[in-house]
C-alpha positions in Angstrom: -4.0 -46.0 47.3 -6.0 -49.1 46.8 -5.9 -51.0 43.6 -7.2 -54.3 44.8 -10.9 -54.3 42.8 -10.3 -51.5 40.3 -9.4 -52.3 36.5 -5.4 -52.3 36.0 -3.2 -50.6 34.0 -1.8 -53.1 31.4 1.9 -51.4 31.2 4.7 -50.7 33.6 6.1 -48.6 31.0 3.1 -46.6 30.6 2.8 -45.7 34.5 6.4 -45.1 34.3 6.1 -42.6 31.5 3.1 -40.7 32.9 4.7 -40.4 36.5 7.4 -38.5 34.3 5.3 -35.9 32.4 4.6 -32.2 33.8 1.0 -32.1 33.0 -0.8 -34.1 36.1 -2.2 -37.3 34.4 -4.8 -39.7 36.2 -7.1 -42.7 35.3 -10.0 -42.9 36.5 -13.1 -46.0 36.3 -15.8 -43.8 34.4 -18.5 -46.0 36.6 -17.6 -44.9 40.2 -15.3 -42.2 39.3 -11.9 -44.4 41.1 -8.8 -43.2 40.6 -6.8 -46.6 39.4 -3.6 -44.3 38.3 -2.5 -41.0 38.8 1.1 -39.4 38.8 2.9 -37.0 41.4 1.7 -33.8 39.9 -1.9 -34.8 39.8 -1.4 -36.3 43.4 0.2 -32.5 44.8 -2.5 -30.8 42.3 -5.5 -32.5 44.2 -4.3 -35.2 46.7 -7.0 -36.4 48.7 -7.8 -34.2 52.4 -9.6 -37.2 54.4 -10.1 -39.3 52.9 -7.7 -41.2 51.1 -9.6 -43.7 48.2 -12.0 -40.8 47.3 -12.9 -40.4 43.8 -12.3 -38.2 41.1 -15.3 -36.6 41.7 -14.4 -35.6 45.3 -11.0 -34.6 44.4 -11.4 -32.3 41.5 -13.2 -29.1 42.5 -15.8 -28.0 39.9 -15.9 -31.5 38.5 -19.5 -32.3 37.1 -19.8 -36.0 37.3 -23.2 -35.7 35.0 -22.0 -33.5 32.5 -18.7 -35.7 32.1 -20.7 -39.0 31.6 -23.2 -37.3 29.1 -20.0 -36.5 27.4 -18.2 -39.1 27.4 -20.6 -41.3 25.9 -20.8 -39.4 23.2 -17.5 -40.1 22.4 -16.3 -36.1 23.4 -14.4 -34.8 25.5 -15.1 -33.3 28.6 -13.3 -30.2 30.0 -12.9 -27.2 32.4 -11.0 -25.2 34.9 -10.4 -25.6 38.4 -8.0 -24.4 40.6 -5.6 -26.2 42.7 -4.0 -24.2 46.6 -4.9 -21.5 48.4 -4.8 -17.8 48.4 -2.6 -16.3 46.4 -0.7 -19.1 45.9 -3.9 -20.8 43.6 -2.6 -22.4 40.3 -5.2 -22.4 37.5 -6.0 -25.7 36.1 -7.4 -27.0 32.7 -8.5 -30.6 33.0 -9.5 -32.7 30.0 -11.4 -35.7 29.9 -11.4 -38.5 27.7 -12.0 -42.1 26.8 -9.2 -44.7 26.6 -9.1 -48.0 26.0 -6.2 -50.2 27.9 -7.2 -53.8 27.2 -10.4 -54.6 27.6 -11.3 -51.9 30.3 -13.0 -48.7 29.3 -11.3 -46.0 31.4 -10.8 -42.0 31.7 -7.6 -40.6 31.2 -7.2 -37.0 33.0 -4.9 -34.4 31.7 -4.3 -31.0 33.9 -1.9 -28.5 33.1 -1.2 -25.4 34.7 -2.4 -22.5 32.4 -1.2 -19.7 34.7 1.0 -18.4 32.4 -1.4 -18.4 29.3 -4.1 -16.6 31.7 -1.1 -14.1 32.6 -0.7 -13.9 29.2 -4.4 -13.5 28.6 -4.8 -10.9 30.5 -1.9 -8.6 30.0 -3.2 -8.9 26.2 -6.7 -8.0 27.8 -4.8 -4.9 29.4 -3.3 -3.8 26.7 -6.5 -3.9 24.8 -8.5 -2.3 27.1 -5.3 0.3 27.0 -5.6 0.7 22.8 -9.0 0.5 23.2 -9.1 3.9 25.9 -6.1 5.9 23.8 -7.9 5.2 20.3 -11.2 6.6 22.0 -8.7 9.4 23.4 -7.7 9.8 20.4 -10.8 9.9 18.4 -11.9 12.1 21.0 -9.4 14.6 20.6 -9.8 14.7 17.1 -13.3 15.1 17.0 -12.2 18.1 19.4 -9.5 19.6 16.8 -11.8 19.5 13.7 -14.5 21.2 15.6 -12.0 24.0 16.5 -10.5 24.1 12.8 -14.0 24.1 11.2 -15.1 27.3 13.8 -12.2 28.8 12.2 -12.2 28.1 8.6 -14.5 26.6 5.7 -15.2 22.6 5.6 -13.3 22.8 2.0 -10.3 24.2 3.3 -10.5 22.4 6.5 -10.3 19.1 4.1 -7.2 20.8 2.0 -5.6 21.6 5.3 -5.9 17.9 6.2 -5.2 16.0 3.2 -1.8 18.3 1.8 -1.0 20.0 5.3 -1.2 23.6 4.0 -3.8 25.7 2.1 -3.2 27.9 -1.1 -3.7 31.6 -1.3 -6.8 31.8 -3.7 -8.4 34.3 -5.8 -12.5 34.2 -5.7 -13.6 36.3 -8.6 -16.9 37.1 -7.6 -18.2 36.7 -3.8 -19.7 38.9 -1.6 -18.6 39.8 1.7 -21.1 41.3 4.7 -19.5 43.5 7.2 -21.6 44.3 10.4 -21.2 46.2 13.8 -23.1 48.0 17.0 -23.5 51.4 17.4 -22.3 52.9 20.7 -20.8 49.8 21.4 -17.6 51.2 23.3 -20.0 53.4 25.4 -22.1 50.5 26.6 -19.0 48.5 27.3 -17.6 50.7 29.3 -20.5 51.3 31.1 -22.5 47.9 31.8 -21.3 45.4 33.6 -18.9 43.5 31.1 -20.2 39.4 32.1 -23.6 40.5 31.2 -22.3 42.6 27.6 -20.4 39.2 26.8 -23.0 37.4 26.9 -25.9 39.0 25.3 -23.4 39.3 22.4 -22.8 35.9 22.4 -26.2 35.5 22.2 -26.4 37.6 19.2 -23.5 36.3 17.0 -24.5 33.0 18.1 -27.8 33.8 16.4 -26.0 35.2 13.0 -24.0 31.9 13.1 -27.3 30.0 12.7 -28.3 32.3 10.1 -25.3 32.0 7.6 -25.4 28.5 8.0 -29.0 28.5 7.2 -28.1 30.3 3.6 -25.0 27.8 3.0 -22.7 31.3 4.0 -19.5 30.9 6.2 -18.7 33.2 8.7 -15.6 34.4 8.7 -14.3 36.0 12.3 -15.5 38.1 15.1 -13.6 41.2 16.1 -15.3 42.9 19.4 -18.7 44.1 17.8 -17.7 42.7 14.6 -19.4 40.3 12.6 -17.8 39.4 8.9 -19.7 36.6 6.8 -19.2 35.8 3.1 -20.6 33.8 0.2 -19.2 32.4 -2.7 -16.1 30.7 -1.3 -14.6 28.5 -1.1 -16.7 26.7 -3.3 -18.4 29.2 -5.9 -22.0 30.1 -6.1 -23.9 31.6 -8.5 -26.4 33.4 -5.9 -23.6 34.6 -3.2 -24.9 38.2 -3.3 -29.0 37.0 -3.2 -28.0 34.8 -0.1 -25.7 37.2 1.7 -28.8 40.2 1.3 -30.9 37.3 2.7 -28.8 36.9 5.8 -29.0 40.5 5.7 -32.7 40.9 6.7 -32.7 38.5 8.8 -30.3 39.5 11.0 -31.9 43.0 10.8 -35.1 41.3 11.8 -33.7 39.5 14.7 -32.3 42.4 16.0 -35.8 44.3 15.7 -37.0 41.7 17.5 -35.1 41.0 20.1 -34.9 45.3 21.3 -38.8 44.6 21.6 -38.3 42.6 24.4 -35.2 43.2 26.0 -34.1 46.6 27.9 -31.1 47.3 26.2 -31.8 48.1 21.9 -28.1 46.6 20.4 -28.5 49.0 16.9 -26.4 47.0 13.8 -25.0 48.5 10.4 -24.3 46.2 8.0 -22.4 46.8 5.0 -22.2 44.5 2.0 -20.0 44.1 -1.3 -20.1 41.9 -4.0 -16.6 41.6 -6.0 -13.2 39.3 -6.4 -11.0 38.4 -2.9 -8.6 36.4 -1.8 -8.8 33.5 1.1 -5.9 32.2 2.8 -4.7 31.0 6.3 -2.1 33.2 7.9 -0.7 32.0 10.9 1.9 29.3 12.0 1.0 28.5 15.3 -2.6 29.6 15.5 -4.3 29.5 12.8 -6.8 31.9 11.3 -8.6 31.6 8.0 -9.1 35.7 6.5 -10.3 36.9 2.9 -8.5 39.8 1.6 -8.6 42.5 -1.1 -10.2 45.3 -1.7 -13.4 43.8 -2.0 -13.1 43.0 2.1 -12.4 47.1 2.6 -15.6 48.7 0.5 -17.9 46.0 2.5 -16.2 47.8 5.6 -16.6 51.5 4.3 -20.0 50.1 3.4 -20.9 49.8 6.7 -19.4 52.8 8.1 -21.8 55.1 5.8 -24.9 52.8 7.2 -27.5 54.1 9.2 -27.8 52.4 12.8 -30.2 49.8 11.2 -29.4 50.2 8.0 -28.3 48.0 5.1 -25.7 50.0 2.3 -24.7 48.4 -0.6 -22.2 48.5 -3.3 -23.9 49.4 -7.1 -22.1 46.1 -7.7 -24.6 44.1 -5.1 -27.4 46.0 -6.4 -26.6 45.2 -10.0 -26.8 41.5 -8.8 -29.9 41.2 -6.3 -32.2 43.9 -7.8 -34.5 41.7 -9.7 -35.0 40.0 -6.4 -35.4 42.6 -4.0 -36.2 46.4 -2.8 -33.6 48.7 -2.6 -33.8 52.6 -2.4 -31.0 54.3 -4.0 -28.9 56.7 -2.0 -26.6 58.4 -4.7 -23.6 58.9 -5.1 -21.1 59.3 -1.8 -17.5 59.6 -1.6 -15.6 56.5 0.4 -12.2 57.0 1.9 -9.7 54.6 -0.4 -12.6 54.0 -3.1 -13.6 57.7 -4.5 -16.9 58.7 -5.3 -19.0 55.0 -5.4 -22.8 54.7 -6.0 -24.4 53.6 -2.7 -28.0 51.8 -2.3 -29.5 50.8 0.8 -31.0 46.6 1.2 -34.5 47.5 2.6 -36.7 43.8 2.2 -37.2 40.8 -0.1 -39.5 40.3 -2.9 -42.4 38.4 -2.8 -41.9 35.5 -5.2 -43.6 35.0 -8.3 
């Protein structure tokens, strides 16, 4: 390397010290880019291919001569990465430029040092980023998933009870009312039709009723075959369960008319409704199941049993809370397997407001 008509380095000592170092350290004339010193890293990083006295700027790829002067002048520093070898055997570089004065000569002293093993390090923390990054979506995901399952199952409020203390206590509602509703000559037309295309229209159906106890802030409580069960007043208590369960009621009576009117086969629903105290809980270790219980749950079933197909019977105790607010037609006095003689009424529409 020729030295002959480039600035020199003022100390032995310094050269001696730099050629010792593990970074690869050059000087270079900042006016033609000449490399005046550089040690044996540097040289093995980016030795020259042809020829022998070219420049900085020929020997380190990616190098932007502009860029560094603008730089330098401003008195910053200049840096970036290159890469030094071939295939898979390339080292990443970072190389830093910066002024420094030896003497009276204003030259550039050039650090590089290998940062392979901070990029390695870079990117398995990248990886496993990305890798807590996937699993907490997963995870989210799967959440998401589980509460949508628990909250078909059971009421928001006990959903949240079951999630903050991990178990749910057995509670007494003094006064809800409970709707109990089935098909008539269900079993026949079960056995008879084809069963994908019985599925489904009553899927349709209950998927209907789900949109309409939601619509009156009611929750609905299971399915069983033909059987649909929806109840107000729990878990949080209302002061109008029985007016909004006799207004889920109607309407499902009125969907129902509606939809025989256009569709071949008539599906024929009793409902059944009682207003009085019960008791929620969830019952089930592995698969878990929120049910109301009492005898308040059995006289909405006998309810519907006495029902005409289309027909809405009540409980004297519903009647003594919705009458104000809607028609009913009394039916007198019937007797009810468990319950003994009871007074029944029939829900037959909605009055007009005032």
């Amino acid at each position: 390397m020729s030295q002959s008509s480039s600035p020199a380095v003022d100390s032995e000592f310094l050269q001696d010290l730099l050629k010792t170092l593990g970074l690869g350290v050059a000087v270079a004339d900042p006016e033609s880019w000449e490399i005046v010193f550089e040690n044996a890293r540097f040289f093995n990083w980016f030795g020259p291919d042809e020829e022998i006295d070219a420049g900085l700027n020929l020997r380190l790829p990616g190098f932007d001569s502009e860029r560094a002067t603008a730089r330098l002048e401003k008195g910053r520093a200049y840096k970036f990465e290159t890469e030094s070898g071939e295939g898979a055997r390339k080292v990443p570089i970072e190389v830093t430029l910066q002024r420094c004065d030896f003497g009276d000569n204003g030259l550039v002293l050039v650090e590089c040092e290998d940062i392979g093993k901070r990029k390695e390090a870079e990117y398995m923390l990248d990886s496993h980023t990305r890798m807590v990054e996937k699993y907490t979506r997963d995870l989210k995901r799967e959440k998401e998933r589980a509460q949508k399952l628990l909250l078909n199952i059971m009421p928001k409020a006990v959903y949240e009870e079951m999630k903050d203390f991990g178990s749910v206590t057995p509670q007494r509602y003094e006064s809800a009312t409970v709707l109990m509703l089935d098909f008539v000559g269900f079993t026949e037309m079960a056995v008879s039709r084809d069963p994908g295309s019985i599925v489904s229209e009553l899927n349709d159906i209950f998927s209907a009723f789900d949109r309409i106890v939601e619509l009156f802030n009611c929750e609905r409580m299971k399915t069983i075959g033909d059987a649909y069960m929806a109840v107000a007043g729990i878990p949080e208590e209302s002061s109008d369960h029985a007016q909004s369960i006799a207004r889920v009621a109607l309407r499902m009576r009125r969907y129902l008319e509606r939809r025989n009117t256009s569709h071949r086969e008539a599906w024929l629903g009793r409902i059944g409704i009682h207003s009085g105290p019960v008791v929620g809980s969830i019952v089930g270790v592995q698969r878990y199941v929120y049910d109301i219980f009492g005898p308040g749950v059995n006289l909405a079933s006998r309810m519907e049993t006495l029902a005409e197909p289309m027909e809405i019977a009540i409980t004297e105790q519903t009647h003594e809370l919705i009458r104000d607010e809607f028609i009913c037609s009394d039916r007198g006095v019937e007797e009810v397997k468990g319950f003994g003689e009871q007074h029944v009424f029939t829900l037959d529409g909605e009055l007009e407001a005032r």
